[in-house]
N, CA, C and O atoms as a printed pandas DataFrame, in Angstrom:
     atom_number atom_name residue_name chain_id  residue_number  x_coord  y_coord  z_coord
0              1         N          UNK        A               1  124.118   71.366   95.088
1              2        CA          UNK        A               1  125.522   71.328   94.793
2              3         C          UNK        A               1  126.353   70.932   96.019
3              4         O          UNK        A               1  127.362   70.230   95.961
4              5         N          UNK        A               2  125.792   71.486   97.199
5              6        CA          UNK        A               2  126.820   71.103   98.362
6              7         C          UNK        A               2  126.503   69.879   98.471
7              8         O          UNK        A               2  127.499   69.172   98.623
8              9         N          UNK        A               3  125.215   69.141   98.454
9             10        CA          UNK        A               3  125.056   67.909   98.731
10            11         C          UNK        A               3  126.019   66.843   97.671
11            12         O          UNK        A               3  126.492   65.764   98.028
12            13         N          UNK        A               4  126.108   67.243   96.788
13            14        CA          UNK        A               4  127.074   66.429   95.446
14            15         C          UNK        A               4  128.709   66.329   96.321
15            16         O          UNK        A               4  129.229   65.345   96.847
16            17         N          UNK        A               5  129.163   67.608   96.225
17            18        CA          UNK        A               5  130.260   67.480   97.090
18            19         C          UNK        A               5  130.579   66.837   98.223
19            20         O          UNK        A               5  131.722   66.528   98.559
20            21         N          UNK        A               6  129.305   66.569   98.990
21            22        CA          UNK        A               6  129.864   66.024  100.388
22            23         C          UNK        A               6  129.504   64.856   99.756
23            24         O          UNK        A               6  130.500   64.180  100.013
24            25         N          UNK        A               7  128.714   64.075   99.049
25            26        CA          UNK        A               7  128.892   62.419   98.657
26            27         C          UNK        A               7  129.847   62.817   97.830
27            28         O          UNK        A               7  128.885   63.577   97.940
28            29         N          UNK        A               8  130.642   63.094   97.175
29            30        CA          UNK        A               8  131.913   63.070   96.336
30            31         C          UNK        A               8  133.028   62.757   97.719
31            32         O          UNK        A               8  133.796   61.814   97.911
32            33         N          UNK        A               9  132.712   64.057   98.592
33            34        CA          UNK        A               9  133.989   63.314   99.744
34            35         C          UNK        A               9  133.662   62.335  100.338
35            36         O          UNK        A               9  134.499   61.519  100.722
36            37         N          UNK        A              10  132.193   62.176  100.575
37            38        CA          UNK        A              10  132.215   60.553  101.283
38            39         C          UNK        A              10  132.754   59.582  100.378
39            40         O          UNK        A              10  133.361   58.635  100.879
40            41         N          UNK        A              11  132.629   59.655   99.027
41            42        CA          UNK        A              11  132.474   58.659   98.253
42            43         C          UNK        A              11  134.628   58.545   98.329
43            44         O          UNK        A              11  135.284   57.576   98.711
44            45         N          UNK        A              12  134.999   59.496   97.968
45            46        CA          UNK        A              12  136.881   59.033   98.246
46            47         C          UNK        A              12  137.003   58.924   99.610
47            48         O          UNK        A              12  138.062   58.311   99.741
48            49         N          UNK        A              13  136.529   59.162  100.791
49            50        CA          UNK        A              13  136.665   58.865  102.255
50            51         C          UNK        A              13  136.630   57.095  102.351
51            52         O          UNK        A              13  137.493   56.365  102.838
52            53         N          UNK        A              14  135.217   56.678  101.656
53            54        CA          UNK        A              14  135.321   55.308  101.538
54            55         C          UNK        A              14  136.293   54.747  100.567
55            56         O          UNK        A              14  137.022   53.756  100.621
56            57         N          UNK        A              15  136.148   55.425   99.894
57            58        CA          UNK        A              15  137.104   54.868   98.746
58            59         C          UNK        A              15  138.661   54.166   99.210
59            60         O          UNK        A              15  139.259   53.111   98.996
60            61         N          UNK        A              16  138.907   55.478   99.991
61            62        CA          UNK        A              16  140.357   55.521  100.459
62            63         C          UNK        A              16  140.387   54.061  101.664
63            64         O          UNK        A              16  141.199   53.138  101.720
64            65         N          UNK        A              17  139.188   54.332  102.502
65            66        CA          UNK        A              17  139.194   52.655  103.528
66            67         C          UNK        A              17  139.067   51.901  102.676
67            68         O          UNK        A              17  140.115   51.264  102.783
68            69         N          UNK        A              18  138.522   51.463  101.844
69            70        CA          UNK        A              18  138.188   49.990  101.162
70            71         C          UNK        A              18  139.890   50.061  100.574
71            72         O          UNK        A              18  140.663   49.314  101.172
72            73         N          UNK        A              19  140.263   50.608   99.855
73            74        CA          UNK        A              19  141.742   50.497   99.840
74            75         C          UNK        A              19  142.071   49.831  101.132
75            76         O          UNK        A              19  142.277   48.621  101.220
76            77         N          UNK        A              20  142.117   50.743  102.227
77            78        CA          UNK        A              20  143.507   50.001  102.789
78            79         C          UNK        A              20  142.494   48.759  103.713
79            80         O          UNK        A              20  143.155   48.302  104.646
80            81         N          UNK        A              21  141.497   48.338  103.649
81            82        CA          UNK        A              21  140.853   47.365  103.964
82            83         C          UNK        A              21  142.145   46.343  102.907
83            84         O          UNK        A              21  143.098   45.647  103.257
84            85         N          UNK        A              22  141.679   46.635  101.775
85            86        CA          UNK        A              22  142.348   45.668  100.990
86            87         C          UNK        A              22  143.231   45.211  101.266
87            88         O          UNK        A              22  143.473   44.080  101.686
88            89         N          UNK        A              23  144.130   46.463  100.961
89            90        CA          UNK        A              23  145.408   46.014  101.130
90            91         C          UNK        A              23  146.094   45.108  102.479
91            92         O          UNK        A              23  147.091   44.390  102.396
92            93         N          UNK        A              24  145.253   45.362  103.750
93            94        CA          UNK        A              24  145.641   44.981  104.815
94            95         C          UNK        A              24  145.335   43.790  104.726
95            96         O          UNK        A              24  146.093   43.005  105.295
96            97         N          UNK        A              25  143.860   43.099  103.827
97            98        CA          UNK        A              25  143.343   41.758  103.866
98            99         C          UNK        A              25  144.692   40.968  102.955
99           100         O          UNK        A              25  145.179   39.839  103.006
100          101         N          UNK        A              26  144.932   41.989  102.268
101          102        CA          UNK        A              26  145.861   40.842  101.226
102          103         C          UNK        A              26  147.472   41.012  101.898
103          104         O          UNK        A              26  148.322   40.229  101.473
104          105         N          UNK        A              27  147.850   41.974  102.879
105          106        CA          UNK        A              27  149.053   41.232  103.806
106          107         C          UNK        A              27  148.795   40.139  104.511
107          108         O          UNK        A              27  149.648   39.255  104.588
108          109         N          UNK        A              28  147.525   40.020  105.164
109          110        CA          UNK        A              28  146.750   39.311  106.140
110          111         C          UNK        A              28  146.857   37.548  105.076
111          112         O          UNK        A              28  147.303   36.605  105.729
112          113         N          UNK        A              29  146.697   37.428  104.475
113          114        CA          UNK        A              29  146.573   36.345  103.536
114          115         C          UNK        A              29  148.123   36.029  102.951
115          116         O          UNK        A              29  148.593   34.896  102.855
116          117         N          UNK        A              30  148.761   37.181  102.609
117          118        CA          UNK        A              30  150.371   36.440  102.569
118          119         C          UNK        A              30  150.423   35.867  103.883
119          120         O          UNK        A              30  150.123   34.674  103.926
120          121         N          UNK        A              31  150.703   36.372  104.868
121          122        CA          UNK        A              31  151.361   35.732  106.364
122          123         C          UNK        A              31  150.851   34.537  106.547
123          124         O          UNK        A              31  151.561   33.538  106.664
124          125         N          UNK        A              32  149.179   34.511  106.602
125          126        CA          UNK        A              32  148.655   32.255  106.658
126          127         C          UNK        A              32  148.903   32.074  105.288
127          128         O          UNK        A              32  148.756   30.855  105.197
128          129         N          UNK        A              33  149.278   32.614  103.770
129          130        CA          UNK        A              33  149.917   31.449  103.120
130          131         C          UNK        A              33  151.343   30.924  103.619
131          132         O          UNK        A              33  151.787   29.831  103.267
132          133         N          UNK        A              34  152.054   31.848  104.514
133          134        CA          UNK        A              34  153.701   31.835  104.158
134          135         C          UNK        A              34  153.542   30.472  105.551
135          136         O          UNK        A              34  154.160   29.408  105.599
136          137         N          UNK        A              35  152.215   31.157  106.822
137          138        CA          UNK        A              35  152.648   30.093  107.746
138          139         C          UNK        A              35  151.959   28.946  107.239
139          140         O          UNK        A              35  152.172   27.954  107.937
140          141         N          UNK        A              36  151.006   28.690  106.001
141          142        CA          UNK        A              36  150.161   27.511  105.801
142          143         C          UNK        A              36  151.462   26.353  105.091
143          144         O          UNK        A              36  151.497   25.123  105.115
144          145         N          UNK        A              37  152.322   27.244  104.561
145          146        CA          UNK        A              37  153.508   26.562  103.594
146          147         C          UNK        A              37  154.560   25.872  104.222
147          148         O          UNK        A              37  154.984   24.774  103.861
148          149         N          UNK        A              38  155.085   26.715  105.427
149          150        CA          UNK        A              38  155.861   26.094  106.729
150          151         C          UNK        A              38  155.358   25.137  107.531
151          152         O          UNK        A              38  156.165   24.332  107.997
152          153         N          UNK        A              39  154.128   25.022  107.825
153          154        CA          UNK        A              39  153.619   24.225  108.590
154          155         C          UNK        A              39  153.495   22.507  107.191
155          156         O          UNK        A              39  153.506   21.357  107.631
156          157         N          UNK        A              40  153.435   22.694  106.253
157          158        CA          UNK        A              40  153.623   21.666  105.056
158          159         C          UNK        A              40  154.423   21.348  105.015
159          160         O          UNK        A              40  154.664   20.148  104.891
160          161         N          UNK        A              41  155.388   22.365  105.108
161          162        CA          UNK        A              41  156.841   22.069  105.057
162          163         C          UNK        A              41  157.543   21.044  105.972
163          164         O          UNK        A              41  158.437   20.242  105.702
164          165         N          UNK        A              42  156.863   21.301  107.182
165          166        CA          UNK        A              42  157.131   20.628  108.508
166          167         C          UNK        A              42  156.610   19.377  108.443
167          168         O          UNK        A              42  157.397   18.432  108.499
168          169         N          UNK        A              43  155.309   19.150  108.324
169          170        CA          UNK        A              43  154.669   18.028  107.927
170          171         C          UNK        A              43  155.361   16.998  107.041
171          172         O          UNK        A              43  155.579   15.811  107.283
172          173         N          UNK        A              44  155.677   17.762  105.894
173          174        CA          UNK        A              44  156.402   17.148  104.909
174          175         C          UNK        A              44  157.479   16.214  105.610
175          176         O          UNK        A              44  157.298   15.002  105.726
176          177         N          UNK        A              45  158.557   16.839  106.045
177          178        CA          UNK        A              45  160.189   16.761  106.859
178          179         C          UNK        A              45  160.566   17.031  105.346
179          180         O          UNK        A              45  160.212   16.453  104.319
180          181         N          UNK        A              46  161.758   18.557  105.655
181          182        CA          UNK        A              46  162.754   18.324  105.196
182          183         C          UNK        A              46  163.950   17.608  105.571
183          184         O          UNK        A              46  164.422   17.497  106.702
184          185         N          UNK        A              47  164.447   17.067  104.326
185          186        CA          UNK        A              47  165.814   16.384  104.268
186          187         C          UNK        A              47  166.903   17.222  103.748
187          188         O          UNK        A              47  166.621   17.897  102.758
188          189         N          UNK        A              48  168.168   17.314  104.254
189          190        CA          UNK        A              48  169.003   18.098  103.434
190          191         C          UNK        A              48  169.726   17.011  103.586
191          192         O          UNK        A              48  170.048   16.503  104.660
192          193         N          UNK        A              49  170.157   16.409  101.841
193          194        CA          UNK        A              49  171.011   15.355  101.814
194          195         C          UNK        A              49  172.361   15.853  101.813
195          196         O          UNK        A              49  172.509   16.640  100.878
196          197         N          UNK        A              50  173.645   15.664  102.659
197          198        CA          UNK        A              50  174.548   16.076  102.773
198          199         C          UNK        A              50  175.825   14.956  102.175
199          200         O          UNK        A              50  176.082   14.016  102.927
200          201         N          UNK        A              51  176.510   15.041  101.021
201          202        CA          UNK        A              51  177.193   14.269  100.836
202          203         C          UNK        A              51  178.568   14.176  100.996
203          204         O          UNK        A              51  178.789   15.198  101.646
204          205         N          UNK        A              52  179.458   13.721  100.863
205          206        CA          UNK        A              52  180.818   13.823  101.528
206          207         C          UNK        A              52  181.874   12.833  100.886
207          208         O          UNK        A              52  181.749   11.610  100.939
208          209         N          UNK        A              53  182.834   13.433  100.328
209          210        CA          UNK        A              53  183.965   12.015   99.584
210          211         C          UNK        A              53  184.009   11.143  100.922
211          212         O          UNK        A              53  183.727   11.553  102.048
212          213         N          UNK        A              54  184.313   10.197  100.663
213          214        CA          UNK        A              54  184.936    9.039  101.781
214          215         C          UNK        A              54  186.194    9.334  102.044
215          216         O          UNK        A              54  186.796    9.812  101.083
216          217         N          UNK        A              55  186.966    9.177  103.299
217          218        CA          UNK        A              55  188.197    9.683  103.815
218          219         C          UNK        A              55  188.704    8.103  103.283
219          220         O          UNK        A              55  188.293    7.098  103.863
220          221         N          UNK        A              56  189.514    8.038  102.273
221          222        CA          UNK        A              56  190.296    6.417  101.982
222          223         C          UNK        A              56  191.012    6.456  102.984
223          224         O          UNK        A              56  191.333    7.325  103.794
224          225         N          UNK        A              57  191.273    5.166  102.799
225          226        CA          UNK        A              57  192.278    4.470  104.046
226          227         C          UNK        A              57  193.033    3.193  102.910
227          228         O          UNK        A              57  192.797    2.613  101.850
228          229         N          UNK        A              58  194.054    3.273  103.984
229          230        CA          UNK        A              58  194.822    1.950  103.216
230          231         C          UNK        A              58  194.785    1.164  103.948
231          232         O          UNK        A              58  194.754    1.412  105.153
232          233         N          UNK        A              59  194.777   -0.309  103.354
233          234        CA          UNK        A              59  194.624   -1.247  104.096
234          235         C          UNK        A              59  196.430   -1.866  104.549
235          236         O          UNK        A              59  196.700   -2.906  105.149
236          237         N          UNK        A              60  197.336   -0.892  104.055
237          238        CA          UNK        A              60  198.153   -1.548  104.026
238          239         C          UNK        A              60  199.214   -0.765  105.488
239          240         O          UNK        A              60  199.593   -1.443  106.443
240          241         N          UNK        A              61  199.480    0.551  105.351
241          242        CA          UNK        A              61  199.887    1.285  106.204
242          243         C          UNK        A              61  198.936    1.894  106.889
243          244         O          UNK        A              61  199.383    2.324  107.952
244          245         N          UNK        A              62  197.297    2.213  106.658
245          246        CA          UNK        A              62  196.001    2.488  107.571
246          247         C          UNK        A              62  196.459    3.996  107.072
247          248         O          UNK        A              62  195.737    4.857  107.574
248          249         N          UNK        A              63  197.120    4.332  106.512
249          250        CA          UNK        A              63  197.159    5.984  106.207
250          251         C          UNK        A              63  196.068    6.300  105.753
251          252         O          UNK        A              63  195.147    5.495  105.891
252          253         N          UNK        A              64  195.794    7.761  104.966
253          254        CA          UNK        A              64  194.667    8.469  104.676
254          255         C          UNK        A              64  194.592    8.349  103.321
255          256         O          UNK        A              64  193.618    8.836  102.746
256          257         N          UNK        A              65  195.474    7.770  102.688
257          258        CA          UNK        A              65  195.598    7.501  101.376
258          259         C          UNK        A              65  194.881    6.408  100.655
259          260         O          UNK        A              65  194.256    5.678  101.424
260          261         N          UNK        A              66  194.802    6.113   99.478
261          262        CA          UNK        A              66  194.866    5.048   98.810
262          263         C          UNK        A              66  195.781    4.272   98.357
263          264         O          UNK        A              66  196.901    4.693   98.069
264          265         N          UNK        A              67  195.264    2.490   98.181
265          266        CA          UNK        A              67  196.390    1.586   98.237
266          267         C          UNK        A              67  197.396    1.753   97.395
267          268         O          UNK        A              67  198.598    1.522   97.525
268          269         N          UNK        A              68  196.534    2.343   96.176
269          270        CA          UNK        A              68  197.396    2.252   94.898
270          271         C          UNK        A              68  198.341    3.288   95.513
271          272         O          UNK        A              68  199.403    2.707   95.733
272          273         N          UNK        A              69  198.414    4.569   95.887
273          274        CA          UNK        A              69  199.333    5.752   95.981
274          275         C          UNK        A              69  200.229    5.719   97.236
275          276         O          UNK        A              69  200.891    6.644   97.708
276          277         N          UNK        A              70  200.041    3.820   97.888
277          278        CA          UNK        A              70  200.708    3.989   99.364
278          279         C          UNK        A              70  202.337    3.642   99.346
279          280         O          UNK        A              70  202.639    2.464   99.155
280          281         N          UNK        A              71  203.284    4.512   99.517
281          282        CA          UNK        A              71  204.608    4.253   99.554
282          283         C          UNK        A              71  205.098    2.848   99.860
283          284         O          UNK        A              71  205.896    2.319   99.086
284          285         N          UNK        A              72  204.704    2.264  100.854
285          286        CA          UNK        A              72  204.403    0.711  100.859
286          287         C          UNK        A              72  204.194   -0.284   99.980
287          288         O          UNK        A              72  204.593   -1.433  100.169
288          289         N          UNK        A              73  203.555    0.099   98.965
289          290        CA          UNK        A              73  202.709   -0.911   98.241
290          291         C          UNK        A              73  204.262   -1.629   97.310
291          292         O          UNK        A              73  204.534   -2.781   96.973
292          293         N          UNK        A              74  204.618   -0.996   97.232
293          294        CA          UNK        A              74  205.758   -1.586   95.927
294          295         C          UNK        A              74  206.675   -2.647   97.281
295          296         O          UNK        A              74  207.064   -3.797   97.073
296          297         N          UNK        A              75  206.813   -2.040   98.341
297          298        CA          UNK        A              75  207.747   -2.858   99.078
298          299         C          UNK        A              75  206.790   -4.449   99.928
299          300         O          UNK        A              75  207.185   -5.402  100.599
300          301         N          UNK        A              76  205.635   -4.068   99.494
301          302        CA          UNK        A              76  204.433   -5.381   99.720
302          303         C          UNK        A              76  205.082   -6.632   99.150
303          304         O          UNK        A              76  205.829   -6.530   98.177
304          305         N          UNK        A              77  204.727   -8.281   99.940
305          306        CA          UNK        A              77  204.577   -9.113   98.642
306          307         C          UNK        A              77  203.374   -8.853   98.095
307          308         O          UNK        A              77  202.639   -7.944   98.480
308          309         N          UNK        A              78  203.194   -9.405   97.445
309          310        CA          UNK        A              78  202.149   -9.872   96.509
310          311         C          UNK        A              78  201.308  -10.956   97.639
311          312         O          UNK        A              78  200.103  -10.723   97.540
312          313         N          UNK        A              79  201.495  -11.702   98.337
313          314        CA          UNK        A              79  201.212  -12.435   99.010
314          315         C          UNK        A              79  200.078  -11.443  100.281
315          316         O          UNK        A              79  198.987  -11.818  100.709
316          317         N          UNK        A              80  200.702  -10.345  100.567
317          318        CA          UNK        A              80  200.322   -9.471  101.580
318          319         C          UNK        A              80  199.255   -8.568  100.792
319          320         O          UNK        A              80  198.352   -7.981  101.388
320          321         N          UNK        A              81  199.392   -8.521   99.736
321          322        CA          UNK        A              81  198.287   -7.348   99.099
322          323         C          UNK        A              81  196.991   -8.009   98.909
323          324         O          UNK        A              81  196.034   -7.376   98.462
């Protein structure tokens, strides 16, 4: 009977390491997937496409505006536009 008991505690003594064996192997395996993914990542090149309205300009007074909306435009010839 005592012999049953002490392999019963060996047997959760191991039990309990192979757990945290585990568990430590499977943090161990997130961290080289997370750095295997960055290093792809890198390889790859990210691009961050950054887009931006165009600042209009007029061709007529060079303001920040557009031609159509330039206070100017009505006092234009036609010749000048």
């Amino acid at each position: 009977m005592v012999a049953q008991e002490a392999q019963k505690d060996g047997l959760s003594v191991f039990s309990k390491w192979l757990q945290k064996q585990l568990v430590y192997r499977m943090d161990v395996e997130k961290e080289e997937d997370n750095i295997e993914s960055n290093k792809k990542r890198r390889e790859k090149g990210v691009v961050h496409n950054v887009t931006r309205e165009p600042t209009p300009k007029c061709v007529i007074c060079h303001g920040p505006n557009q031609v159509t909306s330039c206070k100017n435009w009505s006092e234009t010839t036609i010749a000048n536009r």
